[in-house]
C-alpha positions as CSV (number, residue, x, y, z in Angstrom):
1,X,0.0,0.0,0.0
2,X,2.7,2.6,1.2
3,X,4.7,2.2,-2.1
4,X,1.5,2.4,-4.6
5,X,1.0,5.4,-2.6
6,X,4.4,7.0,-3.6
7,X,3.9,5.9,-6.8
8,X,0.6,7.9,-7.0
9,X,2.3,11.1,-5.8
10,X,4.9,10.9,-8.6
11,X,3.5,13.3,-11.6
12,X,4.8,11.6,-14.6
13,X,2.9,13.1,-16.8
14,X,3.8,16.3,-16.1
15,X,7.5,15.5,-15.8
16,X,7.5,14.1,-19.5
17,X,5.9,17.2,-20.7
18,X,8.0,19.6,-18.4
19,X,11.6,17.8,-19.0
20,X,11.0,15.3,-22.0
21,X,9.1,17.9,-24.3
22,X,6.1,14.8,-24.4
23,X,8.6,12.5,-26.6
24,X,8.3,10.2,-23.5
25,X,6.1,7.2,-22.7
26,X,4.6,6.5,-19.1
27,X,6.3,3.0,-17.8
28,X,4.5,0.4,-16.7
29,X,6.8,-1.7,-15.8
30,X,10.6,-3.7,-16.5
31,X,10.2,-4.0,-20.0
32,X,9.9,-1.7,-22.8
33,X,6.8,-1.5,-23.1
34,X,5.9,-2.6,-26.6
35,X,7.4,-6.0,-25.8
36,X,5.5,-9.0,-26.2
37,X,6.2,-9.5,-22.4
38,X,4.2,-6.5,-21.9
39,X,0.2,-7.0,-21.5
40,X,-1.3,-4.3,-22.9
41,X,-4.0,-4.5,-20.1
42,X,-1.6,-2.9,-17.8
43,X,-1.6,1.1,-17.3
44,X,0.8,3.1,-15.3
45,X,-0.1,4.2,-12.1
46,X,-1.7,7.4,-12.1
47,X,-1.0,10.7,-10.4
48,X,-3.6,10.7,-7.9
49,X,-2.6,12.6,-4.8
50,X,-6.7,12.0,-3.3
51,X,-5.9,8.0,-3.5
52,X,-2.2,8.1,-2.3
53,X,-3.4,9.9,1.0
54,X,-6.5,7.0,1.5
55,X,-3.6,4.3,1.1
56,X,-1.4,6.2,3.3
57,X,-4.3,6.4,6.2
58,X,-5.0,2.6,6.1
59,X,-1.9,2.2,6.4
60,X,-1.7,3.7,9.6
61,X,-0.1,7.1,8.6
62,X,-1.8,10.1,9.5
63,X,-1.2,13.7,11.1
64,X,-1.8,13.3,14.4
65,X,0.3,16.5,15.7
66,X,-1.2,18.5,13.0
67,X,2.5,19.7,11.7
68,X,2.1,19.0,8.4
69,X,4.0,15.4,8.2
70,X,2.3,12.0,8.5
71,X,3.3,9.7,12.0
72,X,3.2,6.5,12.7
73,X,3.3,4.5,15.6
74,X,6.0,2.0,15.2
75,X,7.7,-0.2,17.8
76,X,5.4,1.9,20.4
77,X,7.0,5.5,19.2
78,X,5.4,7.8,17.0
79,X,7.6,7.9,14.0
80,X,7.4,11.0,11.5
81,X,7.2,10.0,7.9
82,X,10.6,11.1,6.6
83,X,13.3,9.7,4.0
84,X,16.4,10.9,2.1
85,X,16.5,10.0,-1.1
86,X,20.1,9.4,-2.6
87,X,21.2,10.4,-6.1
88,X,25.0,9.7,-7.4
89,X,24.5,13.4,-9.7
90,X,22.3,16.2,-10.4
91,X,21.0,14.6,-14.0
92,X,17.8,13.3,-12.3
93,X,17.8,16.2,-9.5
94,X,15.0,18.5,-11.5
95,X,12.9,15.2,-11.5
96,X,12.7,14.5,-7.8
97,X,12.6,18.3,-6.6
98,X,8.9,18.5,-7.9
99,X,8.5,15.2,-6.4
100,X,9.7,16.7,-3.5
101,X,6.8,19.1,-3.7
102,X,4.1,16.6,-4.4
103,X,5.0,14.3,-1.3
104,X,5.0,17.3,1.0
105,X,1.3,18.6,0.3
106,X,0.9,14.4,1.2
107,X,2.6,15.1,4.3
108,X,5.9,13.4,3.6
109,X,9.3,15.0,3.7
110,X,11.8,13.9,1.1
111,X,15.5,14.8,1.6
112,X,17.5,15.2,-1.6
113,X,21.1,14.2,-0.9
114,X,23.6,14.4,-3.7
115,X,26.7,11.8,-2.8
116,X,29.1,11.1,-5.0
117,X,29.4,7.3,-6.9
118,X,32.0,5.3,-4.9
119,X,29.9,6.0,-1.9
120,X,27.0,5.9,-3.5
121,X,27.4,2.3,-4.9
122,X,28.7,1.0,-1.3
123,X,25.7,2.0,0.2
124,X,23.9,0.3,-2.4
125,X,26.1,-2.7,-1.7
126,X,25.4,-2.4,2.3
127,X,21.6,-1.8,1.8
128,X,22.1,1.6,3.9
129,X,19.4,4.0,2.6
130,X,16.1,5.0,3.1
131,X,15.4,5.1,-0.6
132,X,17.5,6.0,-3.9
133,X,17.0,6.4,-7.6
134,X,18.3,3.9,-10.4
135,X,18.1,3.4,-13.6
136,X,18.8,-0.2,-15.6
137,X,19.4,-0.3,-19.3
138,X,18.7,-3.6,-21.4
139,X,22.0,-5.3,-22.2
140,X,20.7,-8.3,-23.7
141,X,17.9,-9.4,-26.1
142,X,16.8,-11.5,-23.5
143,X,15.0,-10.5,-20.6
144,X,15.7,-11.9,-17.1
145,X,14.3,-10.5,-14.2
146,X,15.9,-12.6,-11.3
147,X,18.6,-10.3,-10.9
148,X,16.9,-7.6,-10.1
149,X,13.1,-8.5,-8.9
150,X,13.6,-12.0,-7.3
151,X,13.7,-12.7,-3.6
152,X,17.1,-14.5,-3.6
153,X,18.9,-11.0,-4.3
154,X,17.6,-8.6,-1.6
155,X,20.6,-9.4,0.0
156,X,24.0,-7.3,0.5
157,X,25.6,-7.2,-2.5
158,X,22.8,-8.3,-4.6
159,X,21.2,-6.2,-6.9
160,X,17.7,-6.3,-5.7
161,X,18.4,-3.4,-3.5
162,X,15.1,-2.5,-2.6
163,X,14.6,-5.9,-1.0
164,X,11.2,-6.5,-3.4
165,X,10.3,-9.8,-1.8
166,X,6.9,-11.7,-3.5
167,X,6.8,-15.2,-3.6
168,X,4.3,-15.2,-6.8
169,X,6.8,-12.9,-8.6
170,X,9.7,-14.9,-7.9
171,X,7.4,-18.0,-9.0
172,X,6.9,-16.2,-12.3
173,X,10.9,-15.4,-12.8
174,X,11.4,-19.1,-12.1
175,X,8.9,-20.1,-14.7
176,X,10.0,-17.9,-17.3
177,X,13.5,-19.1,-16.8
């Protein structure tokens, strides 16, 4: 829930327009998305800051304090809904600042921090970060998801570093294998 509700505070529509002059396509998911891998019943997830709030309040988030973020109670302590979001250079920075924005009005705070590669790609390796930015480019004519979607690497050093862990997912990467 809290992760389709980040997704629904992210504007793409407006970022294509704004940044990619509308000569951009909405993803909707790992592969490009005429492949024959992609069904064509699947949409991207829309900009819909009215549903990302309702997800965010059955989740338990809410404004309790009335300061303008979202807490939680977690391990018995009210815990405000904050995150840094790392990015190795400033290519991507324009993206995320009006994200930024849109999580804010949601009552999130986002933190922007700018680190440099090496340190960057350690953290990556050490799973220490709250959230980061990344961006994969095919390699091969043949798609394979394990390395990056499958259970068996959210671990350090793996390359699943958001630890995405769904059992019918891997099931499907297994199949397809």
């Amino acid at each position: 829930g809290v992760r389709v509700a980040l997704s629904h505070l992210l504007n793409r529509k407006l970022l294509i327009e704004k940044f990619q002059y509308g000569k951009s396509v909405e993803g909707v998911g790992p592969f490009y998305y005429k492949s024959p891998f992609t069904p064509a019943s699947i949409k991207p997830i829309e900009f819909n800051p009215e549903k990302a709030k309702a997800l965010l309040k059955k989740a338990g988030w809410e404004d309790k304090d009335k300061n303008g973020i979202l807490e939680k109670n977690i391990g018995g302590k009210d815990t405000e809904f904050r995150f840094a979001l790392l990015l190795p250079n400033r290519d991507v920075e324009k993206y995320f600042t009006i994200y930024k924005e849109d999580l804010k009005k949601a009552g999130i705070d986002m933190e922007i921090k700018l680190i440099e590669w090496n340190t960057f790609t350690k953290l990556l390796d050490e799973q220490k970060f709250d959230a980061v930015t990344l961006a994969w480019a095919g390699g091969s004519p043949e798609d394979d998801l394990k390395q990056i979607w499958h259970s068996d690497s959210a671990r350090a050093e793996g390359s699943n570093f958001i630890s995405y862990s769904n059992t019918e997912v891997d099931k499907a990467i297994d199949s397809a294998r």
